[in-house]
Rosetta silent file (secondary structure, phi, psi, omega in degrees, C-alpha in Angstrom):
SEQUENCE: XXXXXXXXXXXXXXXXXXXXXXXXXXXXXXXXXXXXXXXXXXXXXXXXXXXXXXXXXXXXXXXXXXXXXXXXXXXXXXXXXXXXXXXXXXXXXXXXXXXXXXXXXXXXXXXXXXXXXXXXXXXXXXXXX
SCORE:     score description
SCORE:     0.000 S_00000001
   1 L     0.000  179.486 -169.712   12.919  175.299  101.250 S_00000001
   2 L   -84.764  179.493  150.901    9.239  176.951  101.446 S_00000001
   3 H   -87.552  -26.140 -166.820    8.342  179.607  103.458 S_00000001
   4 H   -71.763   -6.955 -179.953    5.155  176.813  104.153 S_00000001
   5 H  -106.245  -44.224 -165.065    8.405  174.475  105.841 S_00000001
   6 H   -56.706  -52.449 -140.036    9.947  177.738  107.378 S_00000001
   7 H   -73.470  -39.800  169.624    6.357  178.670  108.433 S_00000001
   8 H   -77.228  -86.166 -161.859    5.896  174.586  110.106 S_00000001
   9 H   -21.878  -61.714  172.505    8.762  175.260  111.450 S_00000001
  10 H   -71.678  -66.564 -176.531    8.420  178.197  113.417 S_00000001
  11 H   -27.664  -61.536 -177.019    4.729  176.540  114.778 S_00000001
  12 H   -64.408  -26.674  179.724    6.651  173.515  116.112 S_00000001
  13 H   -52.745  -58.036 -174.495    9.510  175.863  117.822 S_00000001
  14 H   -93.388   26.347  163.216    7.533  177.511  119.068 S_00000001
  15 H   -90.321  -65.920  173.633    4.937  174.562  120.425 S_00000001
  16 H   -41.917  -65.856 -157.046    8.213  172.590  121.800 S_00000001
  17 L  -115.263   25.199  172.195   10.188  175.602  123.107 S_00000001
  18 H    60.950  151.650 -159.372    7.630  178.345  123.776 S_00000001
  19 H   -79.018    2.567 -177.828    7.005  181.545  122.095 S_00000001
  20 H   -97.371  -25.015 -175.203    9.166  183.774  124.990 S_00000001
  21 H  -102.718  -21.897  171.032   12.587  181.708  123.754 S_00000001
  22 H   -68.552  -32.948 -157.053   11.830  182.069  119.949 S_00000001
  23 H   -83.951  -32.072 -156.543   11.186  185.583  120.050 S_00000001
  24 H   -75.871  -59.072  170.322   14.188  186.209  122.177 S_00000001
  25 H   -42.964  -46.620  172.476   16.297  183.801  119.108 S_00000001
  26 H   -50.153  -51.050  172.955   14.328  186.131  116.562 S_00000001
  27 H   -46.113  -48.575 -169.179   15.466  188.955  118.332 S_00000001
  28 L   -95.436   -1.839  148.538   18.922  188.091  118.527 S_00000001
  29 L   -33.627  106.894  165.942   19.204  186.909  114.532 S_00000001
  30 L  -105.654  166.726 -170.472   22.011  188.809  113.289 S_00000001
  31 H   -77.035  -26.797 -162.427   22.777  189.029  109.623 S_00000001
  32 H   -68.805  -15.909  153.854   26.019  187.056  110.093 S_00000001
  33 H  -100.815   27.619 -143.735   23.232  184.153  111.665 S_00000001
  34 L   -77.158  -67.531 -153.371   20.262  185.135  109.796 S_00000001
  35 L   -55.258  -33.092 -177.960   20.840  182.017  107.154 S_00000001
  36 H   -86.060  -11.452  167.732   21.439  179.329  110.112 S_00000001
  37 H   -87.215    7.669 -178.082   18.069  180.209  112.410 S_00000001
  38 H   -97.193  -37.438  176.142   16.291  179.953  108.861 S_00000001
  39 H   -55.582  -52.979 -158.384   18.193  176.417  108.432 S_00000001
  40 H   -46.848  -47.639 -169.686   17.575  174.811  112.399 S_00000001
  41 H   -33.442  -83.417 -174.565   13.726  176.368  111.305 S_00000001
  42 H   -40.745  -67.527 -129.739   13.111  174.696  108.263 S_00000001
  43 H   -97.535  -40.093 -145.698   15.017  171.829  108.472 S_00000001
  44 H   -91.919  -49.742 -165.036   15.517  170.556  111.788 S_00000001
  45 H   -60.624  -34.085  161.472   11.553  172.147  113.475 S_00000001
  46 H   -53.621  -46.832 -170.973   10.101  172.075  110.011 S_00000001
  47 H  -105.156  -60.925 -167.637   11.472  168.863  108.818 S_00000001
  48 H   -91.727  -57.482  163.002   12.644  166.580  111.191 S_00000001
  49 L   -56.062    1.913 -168.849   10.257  166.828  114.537 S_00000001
  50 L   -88.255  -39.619 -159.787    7.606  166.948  111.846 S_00000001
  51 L   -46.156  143.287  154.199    8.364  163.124  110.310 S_00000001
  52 L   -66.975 -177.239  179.028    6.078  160.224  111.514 S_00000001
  53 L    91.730  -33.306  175.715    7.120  157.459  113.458 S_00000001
  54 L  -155.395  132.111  173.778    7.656  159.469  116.606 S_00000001
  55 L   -78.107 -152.626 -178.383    6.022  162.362  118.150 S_00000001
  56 H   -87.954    8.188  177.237    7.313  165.155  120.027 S_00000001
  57 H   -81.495  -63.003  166.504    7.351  163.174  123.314 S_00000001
  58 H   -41.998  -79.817  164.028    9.605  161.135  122.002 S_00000001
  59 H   -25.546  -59.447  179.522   11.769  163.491  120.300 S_00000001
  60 H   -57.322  -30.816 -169.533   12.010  165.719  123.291 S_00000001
  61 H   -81.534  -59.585  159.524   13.017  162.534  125.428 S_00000001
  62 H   -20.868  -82.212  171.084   15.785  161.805  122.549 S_00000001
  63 H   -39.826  -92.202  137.337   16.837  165.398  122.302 S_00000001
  64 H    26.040  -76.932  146.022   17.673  164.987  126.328 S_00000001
  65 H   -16.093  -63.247 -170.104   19.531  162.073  125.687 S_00000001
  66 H   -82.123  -56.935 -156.935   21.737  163.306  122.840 S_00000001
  67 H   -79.468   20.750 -117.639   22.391  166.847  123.905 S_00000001
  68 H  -168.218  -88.692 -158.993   23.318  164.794  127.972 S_00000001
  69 H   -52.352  -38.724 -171.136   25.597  162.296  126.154 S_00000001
  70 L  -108.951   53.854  152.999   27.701  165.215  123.984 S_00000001
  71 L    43.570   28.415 -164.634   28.006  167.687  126.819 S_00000001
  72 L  -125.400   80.125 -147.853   25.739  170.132  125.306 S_00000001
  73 H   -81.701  -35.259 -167.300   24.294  171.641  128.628 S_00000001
  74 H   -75.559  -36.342 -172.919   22.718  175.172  127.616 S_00000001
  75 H   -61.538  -50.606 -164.618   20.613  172.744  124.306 S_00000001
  76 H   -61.215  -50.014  174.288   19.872  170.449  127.396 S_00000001
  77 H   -36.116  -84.009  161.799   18.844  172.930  129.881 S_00000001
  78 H    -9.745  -63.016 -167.894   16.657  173.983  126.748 S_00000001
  79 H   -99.740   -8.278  163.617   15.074  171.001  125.827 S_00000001
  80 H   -75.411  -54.519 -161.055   14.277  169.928  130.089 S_00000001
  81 L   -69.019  -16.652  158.731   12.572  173.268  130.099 S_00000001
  82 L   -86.481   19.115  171.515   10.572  172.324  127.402 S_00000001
  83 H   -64.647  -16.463 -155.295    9.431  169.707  128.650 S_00000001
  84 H   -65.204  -23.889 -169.691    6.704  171.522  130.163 S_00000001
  85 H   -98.947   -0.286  169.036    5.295  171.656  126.214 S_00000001
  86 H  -108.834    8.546  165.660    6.151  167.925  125.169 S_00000001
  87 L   115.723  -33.870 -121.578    4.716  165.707  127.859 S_00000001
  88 L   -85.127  133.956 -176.400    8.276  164.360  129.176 S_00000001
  89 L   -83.746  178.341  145.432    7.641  163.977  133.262 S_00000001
  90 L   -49.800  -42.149  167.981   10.625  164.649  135.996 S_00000001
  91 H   -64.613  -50.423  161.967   10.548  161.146  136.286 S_00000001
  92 H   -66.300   -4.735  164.815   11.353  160.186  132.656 S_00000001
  93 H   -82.111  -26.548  152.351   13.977  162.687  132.342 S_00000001
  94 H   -28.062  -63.919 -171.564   15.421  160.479  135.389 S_00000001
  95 H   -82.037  -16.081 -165.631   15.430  158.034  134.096 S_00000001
  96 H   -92.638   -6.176 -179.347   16.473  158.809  130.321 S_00000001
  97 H   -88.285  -46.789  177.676   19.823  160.224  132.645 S_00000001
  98 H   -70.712  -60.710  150.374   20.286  157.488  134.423 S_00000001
  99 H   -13.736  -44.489 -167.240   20.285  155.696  130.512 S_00000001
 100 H   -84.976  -42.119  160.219   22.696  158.466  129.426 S_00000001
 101 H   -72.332    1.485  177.670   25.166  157.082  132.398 S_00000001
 102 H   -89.768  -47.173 -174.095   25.034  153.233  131.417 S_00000001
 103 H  -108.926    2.477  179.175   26.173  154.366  127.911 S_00000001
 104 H  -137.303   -5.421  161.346   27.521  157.592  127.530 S_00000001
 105 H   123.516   70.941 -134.834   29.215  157.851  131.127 S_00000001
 106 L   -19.198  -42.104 -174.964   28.736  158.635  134.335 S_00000001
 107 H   -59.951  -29.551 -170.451   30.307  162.154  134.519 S_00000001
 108 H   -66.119  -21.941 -166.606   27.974  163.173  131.391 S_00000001
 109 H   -71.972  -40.883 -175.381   25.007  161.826  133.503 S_00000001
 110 H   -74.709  -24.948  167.946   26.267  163.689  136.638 S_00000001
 111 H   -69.632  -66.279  168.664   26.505  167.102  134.938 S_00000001
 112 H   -26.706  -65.453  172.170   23.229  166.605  133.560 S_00000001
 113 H   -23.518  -68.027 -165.736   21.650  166.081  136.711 S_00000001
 114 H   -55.892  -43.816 -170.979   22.808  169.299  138.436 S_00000001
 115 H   -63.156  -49.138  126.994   21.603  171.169  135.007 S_00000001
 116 H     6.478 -107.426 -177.711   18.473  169.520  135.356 S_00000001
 117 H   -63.906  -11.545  170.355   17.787  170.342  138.711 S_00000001
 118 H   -85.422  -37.190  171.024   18.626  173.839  138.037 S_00000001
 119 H   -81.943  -39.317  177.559   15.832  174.523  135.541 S_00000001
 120 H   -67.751  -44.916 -167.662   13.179  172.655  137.457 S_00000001
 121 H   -57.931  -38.083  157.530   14.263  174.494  140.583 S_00000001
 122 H   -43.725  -83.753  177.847   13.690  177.574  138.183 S_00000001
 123 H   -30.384  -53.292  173.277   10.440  176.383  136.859 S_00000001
 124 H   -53.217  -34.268 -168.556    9.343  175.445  140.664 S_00000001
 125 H   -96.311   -8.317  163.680   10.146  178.885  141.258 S_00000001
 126 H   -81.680  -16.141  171.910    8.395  180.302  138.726 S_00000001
 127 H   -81.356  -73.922 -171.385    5.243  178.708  139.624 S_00000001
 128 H   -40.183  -28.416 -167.395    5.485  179.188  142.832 S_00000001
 129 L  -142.056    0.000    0.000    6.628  183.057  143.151 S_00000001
């Protein structure tokens, strides 16, 4: 890949998941992960949220979904808290949970929930105090 796809890449990461969690992932780039935070860059922030057909509203509600359905609570936690930079309300993450229990199972849905509700209660408390 370019550095002009690494370079996209890094823009959308850090548009989606805000420039205080990239830098901290920059930070923490070791050489034994230096080649895979160049891949997710490129390929998935670079490449794939870049594509037509769907913005990043979508994508962010999708990303919610997916990482909900496969258990994959600190990427979810991640991707709620960015909601604040793709659009996705407190209601539609409701709702894309309550979706994630019809088809991927109630327990994954109920575990979501609390993880959820732990980063907005964070976020509320960061506004707030």
């Amino acid at each position: 890949m370019s550095d002009k796809q690494y370079e996209t890449g890094m823009s959308v990461r850090r548009a989606v998941l805000g420039e205080e969690h990239v830098d901290r992932a920059a930070a923490s780039t070791t050489e034994f992960t230096r080649d895979f935070q160049r891949y997710i860059t490129e390929n998935v922030w670079g490449e794939l949220w870049t594509r037509p057909g769907l913005d990043r509203h979508a994508r962010s509600m999708l990303t919610i979904a997916i990482t909900a359905a496969l258990g994959r609570w600190e990427e979810l936690e991640l991707h709620v808290r960015a909601t604040r930079n793709t659009g996705v309300t407190r209601d539609e993450v409701k709702e894309i949970l309550l979706h994630v229990a019809a088809y991927a199972g109630v327990p994954a849905a109920n575990t979501a929930y609390a993880h959820a509700a732990a980063v907005y209660a964070r976020l509320d408390d960061e506004t707030n105090g």
